[in-house]
N, C-alpha and C positions, 0 to 999 in steps of 0.2 A: 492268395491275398488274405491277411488279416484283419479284422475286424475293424482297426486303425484307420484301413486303406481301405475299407470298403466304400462304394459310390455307388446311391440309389439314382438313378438316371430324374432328373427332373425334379430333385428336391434336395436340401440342404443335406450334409453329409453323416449330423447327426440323428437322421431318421433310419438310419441305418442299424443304430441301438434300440430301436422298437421292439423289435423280434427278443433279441437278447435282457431287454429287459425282464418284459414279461416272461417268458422261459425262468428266468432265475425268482420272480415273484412266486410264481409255480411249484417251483421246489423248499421252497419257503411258507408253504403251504396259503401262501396270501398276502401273508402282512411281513415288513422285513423294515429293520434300518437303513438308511441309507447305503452307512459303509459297509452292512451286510452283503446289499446289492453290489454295492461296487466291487467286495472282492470275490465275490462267485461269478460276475463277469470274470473278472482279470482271470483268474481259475477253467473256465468253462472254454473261451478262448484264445488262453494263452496271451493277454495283452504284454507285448514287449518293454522292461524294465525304460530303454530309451525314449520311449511313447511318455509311459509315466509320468517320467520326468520335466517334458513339456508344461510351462506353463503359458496362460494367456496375457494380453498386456496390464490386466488388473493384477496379473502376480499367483491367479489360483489352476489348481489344475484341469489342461483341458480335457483329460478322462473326466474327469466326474463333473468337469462342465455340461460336455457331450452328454450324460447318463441324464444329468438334472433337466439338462432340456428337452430329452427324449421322454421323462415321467411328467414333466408338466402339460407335453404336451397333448399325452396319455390321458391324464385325470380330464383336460379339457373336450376329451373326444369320450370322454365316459369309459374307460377302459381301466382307466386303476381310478382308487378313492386315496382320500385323505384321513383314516380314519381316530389320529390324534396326530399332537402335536411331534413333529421327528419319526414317525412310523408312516410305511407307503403302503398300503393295501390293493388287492385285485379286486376290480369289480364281476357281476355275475357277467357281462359283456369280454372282459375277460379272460375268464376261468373258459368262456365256450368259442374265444374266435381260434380262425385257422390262420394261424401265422405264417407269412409269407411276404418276399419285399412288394409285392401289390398291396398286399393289404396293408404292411405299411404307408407307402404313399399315399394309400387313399386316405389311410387315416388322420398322415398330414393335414391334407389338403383339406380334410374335413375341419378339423383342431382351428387350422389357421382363419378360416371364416372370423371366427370371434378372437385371437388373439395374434396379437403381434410379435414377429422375431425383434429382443430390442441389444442384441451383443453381435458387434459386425461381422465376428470373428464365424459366427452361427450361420450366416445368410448365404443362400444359393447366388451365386455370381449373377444371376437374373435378377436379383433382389437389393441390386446395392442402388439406389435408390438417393438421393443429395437429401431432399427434406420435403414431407407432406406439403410444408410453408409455401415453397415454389411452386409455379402453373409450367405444367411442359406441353406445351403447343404442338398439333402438327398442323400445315398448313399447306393448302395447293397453290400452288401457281401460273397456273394453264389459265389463260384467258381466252377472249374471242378473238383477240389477234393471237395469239399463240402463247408458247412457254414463256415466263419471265424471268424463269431463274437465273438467267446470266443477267438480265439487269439487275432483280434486288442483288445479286451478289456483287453486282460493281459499285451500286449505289448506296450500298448498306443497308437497305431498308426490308420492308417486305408489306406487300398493300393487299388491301381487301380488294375484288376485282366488284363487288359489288356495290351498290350505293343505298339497297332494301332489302340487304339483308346481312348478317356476324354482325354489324355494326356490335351491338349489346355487346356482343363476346373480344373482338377487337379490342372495345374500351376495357376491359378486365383483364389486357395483357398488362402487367408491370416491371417495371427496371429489374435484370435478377432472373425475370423465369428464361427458362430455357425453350427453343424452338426450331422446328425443323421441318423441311420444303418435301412433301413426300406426294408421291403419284400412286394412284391404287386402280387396282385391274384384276383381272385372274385370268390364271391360265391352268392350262392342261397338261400341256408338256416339259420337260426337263425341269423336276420341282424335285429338292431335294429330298425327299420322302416318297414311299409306297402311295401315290392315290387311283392305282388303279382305272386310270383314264378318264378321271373327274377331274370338273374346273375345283384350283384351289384357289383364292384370295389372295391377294399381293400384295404387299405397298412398300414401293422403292423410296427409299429416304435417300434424295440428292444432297443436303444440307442441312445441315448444325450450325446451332451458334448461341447467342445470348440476346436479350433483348436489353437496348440500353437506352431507350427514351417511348414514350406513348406520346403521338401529338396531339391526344385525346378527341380525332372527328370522325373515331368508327372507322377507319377509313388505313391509316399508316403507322405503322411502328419501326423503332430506326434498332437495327442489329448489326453487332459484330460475327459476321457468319464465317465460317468454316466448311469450304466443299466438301463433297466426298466424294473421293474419285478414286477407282468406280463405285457407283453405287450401292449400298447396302440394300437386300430385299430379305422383306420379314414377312412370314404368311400366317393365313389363318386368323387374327384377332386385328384385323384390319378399319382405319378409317376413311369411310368415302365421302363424306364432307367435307367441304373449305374449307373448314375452321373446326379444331373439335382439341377437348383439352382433355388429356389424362387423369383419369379420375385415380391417383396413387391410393389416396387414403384409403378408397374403397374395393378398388378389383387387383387383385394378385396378376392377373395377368396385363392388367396398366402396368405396374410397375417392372412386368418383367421388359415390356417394350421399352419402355426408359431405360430400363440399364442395358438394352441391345443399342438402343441409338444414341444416347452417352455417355453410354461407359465402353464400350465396345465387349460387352457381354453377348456370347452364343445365345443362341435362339436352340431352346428345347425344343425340338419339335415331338418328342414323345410326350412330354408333359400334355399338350395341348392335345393330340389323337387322345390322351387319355380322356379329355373332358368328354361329356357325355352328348352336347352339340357335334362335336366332328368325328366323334367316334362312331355317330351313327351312321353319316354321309360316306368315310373313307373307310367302311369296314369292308373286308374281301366279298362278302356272302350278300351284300345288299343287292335288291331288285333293283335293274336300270329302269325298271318303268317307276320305280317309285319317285326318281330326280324328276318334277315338272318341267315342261317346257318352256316354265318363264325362266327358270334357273337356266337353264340350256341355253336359252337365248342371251344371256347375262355372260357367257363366257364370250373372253378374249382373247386367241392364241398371238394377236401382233402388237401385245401390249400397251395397246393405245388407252386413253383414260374412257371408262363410257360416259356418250352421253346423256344426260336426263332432263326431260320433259317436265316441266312442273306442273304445279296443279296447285290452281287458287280456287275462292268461292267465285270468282267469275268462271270458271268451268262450272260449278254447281248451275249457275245461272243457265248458262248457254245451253244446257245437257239438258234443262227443264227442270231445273230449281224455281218455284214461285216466291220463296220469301226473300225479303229486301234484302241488299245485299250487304246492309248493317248488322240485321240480324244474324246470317251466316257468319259476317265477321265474328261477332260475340257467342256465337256458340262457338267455332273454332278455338278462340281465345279462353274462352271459359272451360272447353274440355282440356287444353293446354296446363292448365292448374289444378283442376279439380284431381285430373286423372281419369275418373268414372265418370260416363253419362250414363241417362234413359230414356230413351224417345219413347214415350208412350204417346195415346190417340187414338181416335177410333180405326175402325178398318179402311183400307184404301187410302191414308195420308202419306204415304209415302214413308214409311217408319226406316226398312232395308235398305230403300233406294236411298233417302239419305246418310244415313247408316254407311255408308261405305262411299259416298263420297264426301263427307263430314272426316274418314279415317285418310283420305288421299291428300286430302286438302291439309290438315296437321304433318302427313308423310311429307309433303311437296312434292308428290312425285304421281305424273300420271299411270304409271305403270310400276308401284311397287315394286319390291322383290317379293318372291314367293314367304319370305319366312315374315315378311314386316305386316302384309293382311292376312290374319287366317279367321275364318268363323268358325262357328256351332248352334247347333239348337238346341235348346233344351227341351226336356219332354218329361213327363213325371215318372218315367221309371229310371231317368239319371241320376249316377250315384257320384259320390265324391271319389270311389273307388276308377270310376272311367273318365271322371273330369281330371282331377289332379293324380293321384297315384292309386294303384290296388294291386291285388294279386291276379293275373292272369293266365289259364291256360296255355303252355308250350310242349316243346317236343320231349322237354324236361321234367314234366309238370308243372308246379305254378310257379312262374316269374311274376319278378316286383317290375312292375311296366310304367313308367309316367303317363300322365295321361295328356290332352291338346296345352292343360294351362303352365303342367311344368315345362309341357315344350317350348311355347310361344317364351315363357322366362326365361329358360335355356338360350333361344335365340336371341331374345336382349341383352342379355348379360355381353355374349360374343361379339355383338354388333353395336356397341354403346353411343356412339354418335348418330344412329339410324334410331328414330320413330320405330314403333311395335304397335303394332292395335288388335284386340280380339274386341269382335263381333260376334255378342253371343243374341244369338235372334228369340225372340219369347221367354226371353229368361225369368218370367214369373209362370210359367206350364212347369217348370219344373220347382223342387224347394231349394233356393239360392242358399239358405243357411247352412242346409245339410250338405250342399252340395260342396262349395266352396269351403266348408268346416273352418279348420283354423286360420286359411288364408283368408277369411272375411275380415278378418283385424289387419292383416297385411296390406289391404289394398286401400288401405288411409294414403292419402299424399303426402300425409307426415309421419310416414311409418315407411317409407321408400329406401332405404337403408340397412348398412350388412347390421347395425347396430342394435336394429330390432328384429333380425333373422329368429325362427322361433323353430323346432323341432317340429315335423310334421307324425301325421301318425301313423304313416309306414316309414321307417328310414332302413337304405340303404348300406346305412355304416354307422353303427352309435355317433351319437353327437350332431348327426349331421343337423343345418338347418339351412331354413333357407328364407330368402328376403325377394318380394316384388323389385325389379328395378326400378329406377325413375323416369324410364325412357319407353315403360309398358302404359299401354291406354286400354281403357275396357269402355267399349261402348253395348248396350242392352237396349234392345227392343219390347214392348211391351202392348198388347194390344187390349185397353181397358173395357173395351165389350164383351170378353170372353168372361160369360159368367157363370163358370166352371172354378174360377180359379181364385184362391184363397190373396187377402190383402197382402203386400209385400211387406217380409219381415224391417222391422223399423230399424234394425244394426245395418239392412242392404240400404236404406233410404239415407241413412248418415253420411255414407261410402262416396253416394253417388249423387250428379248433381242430376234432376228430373226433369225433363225438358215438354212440352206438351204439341204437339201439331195439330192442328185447326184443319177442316178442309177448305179447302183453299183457290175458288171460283172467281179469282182476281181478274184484275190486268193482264198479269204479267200471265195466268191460265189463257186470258181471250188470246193473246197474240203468241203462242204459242198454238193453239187451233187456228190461228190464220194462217199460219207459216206451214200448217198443212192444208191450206186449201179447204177450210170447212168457211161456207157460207156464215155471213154477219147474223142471219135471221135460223140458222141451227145452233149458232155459239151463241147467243141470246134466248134459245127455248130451250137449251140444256141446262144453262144458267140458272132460267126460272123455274124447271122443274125441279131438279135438284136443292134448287132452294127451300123451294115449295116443300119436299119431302121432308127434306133435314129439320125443319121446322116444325113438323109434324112428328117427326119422333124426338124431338125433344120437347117437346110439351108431355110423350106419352109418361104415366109416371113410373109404369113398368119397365121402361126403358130408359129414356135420359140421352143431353147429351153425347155422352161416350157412345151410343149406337149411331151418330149420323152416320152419312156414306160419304168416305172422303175423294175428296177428284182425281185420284189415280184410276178411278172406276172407269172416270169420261174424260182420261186426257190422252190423244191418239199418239199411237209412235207413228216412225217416220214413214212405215208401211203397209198403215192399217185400214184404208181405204179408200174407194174412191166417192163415194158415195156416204155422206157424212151422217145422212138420212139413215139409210139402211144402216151403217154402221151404229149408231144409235142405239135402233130398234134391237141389234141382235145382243149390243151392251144389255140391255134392260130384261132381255130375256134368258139370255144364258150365268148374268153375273148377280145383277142387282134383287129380281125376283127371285130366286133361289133363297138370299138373305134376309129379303123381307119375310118370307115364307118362316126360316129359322127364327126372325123377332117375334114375329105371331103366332108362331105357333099353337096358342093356344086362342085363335081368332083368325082363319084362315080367311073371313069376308077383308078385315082390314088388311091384310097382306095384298088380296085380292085387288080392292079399290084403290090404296097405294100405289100399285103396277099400270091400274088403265090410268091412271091422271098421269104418269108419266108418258105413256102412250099416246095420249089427245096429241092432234095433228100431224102424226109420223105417216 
């Protein structure tokens, strides 16, 4: 097979002259003309006179179309320079890679991040795409009475099964965009690809079509549809949402699903193992204990859609949330935007425990997927090198290894209609500036885009870079008594919005100790001592404040005793005196007298 005909699996066919270019930059000791280049291919390959002669529908020729688009894409991935005007140069990235068609593709795929194919004649058949302009919809169908897709397709329409929730998205269908009825699941068995007896992702597209009215109530849009019979199923870059729009402009792998579902373009499935999300899960050599059991539990071998529990701030409540349930709503809402929060407060308010149901409640889902909650702690000997990338010890020596925060992005990017949230807990124990390095600019809400993707400072593949999604949430804990730990950098304060937690010996604390059984005259001497305390250390001026003891301290779970009394007493001894002990330290009577006044009457 000649050069002409050659086909890199999973990428347009002019990255095929990658190799070939550079090899001829090479012998040219760097720098070369154009038509230099062009005829030391022709030479080196043997490119056939018939080839040649080809032209495109603008009239020029597609050799040295294919050459031109292959060095543009070059110089965009840092591989060759432009070093004057009509002269092509090699870069030092260049002169030292190992050419080979991986590395070309990868080089692709890196280039394309920041530039667009814009000659159709150029584009992988997964890429042929109608226009940014149009919204391509997928949409489910499955109600609580059952499937509807044989109605919307009689009745032309296609409806939201909801009435509190797409609405937003529903009204932002318009006359023109494209839409289509798909079901998503996974399974394990008979998938066209190697996975090795893992569940893979699925979403069967029953119908196509156009939309051709909005009757703008959130609610119906009226389409001329198109079955498909049978079914088309496309895996891996799956959405499980009702409603979720393809974001073309910005993910390559958006648009390759749009030209599988209307254009009736193949589905790569190498391209996608290639990404470094699935390439981790379906490689031969991975540890079965490393797949979770939440993920195991998420498969589906009888194809049925899963279903999902939601989670509002009334489970907050009900789980032993004390704050209004106004205020949950506006934190929910406000980390919705911002992107970043920080629960700071003193000890015992409950910083984690909300912290991850504040992440469920954005999720809407009681039971996540494994990859949508993940945490970390920080600690001061975390480096940028174990958070986001470094080099790390293997069987190789040192591998370039991602670390939690490129993964959790990794996973956004794949799952773009699903919520992400990292929970990183105490993330002022460790230096956020250092830590997070370049991606502290990244994690602006207005910086969520392939457009400000920036080169990190280990890469992978010259050029590469990379962009926070807009569908990642970063919540941080912060505990403002630890007075060990240096103020938080003012560029982490911009990022993020700061939230504060009070302890909180309310209402809504007394009847949550009634619903365990604690006597009205022990939830009112906890009340007041506690009061009493907190009071006292915020007057001290050594202290402040930030040292109260928050009511996680004295709020009982569901099996913590029977004796509300005793259970008290061993609170005050084994938790709270310990800490009074570390505030006094240097006045071991007042730690002391502190402890019995809590004491009095137990």
């Amino acid at each position: 097979m000649g050069l002409h005909e050659k086909k890199i699996a999973g990428v347009p066919q002019f990255v095929s002259y990658f190799v070939p270019v550079i090899e001829s930059m090479r012998q040219f000791e760097g720098q070369a003309r154009p038509k230099q280049v062009f005829q030391k291919i022709i030479g080196n390959y043997e490119i056939p006179a018939e080839f040649l002669a080809l032209t495109h529908k603008k009239g020029g020729s597609q050799f040295e179309n294919k050459v031109s688009f292959a060095r543009a894409y070059l110089v965009k991935a840092g591989v060759m320079t432009a070093p004057a005007r009509g002269i092509w140069g090699l870069s030092d990235a260049g002169w030292k890679a190992t050419l080979s068609d991986e590395w070309a593709a990868n080089i692709f795929r890196i280039a394309r991040e920041g530039f667009a194919v814009d000659d159709e004649e150029e584009k992988a058949p997964e890429d042929g795409v109608v226009s940014d302009s149009l919204g391509f919809w997928f949409v489910g169908a499955s109600w609580s009475e059952g499937d509807q897709t044989e109605r919307f397709l009689r009745d032309g329409i296609w409806q939201n099964g909801y009435e509190d929730k797409f609405s937003k998205l529903v009204r932002q269908m318009k006359s023109g965009d494209r839409i289509a009825i798909k079901s998503s699941f996974t399974r394990k068995n008979d998938v066209p690809f190697e996975n090795y007896g893992r569940a893979a992702s699925v979403m069967r597209i029953k119908a196509i079509g156009t939309i051709m009215g909005n009757r703008g109530d959130g609610l119906t849009v009226e389409v001329n549809w198109e079955e498909i019979d049978p079914p088309k199923e496309w895996y891996f870059y799956t959405y499980r949402t009702t409603v979720a729009r393809a974001r073309v402009e910005e993910d390559d792998m958006a648009r390759r699903l749009v030209a599988f579902t209307f254009d009736g373009a193949e589905q790569d499935y190498g391209y996608f193992l290639g990404h470094s999300y699935w390439a981790e899960r379906f490689a031969p050599n991975v540890d079965p204990m490393s797949i979770s059991e939440a993920e195991d539990a998420a498969e589906d071998d009888n194809l049925s859609e899963q279903e999902i529990l939601p989670y509002t701030v009334d489970n907050i409540i009900s789980e032993g949330g004390f704050l209004e349930r106004e205020t949950l709503t506006g934190l929910v809402d406000r980390l919705s935007s911002k992107k970043n929060m920080i629960l700071q407060g003193p000890p015992g308010t409950g910083k984690t425990w909300l912290a991850k149901r504040l992440a469920k409640a954005l999720i809407d889902r009681k039971s996540p997927l494994p990859d949508q909650l993940r945490s970390v702690q920080f600690h001061p000997s975390l480096s940028y090198e174990d958070f986001v990338r470094g080099y790390r010890p293997s069987s190789n020596g040192l591998t370039l290894t991602d670390g939690i925060f490129l993964q959790v992005i990794e996973a956004a990017r794949a799952q773009p209609d699903l919520a992400h949230v990292l929970i990183i807990e105490e993330i002022n124990r460790g230096n956020p500036a250092q830590v997070f390095g370049e991606m502290l600019t990244l994690l602006e809400n207005t910086k969520r885009n392939r457009a400000d993707a920036m080169e990190l400072a280990y890469r992978k593949i010259p050029g590469e870079k990379i962009h926070v999604p807009d569908n990642l949430y970063i919540i941080g804990t912060m505990n403002i008594a630890d007075r060990s730990l240096a103020l938080v950098d003012l560029a982490l304060r911009r990022r993020f919005a700061f939230v504060t937690l009070e302890p909180l010996l309310n209402d809504a604390w007394a009847d949550w100790c009634r619903d365990k059984s604690f006597p009205e005259d022990v939830i009112a001497l906890i009340r007041d001592r506690v009061g009493a305390l907190n009071e006292v250390i915020a007057r001290d001026r050594a202290l402040g404040p930030q040292f109260r003891v928050g009511h996680s301290y004295v709020t009982p779970s569901d099996d913590d005793c029977s004796d509300a009394r005793v259970w008290f007493s061993e609170v005050i001894d084994t938790e709270i005196a310990p800490l009074l002990e570390e505030y006094w330290f240097d006045a071991p009577e007042r730690a002391r007298d502190a402890t019995q006044a809590l004491r009095v009457g137990l």
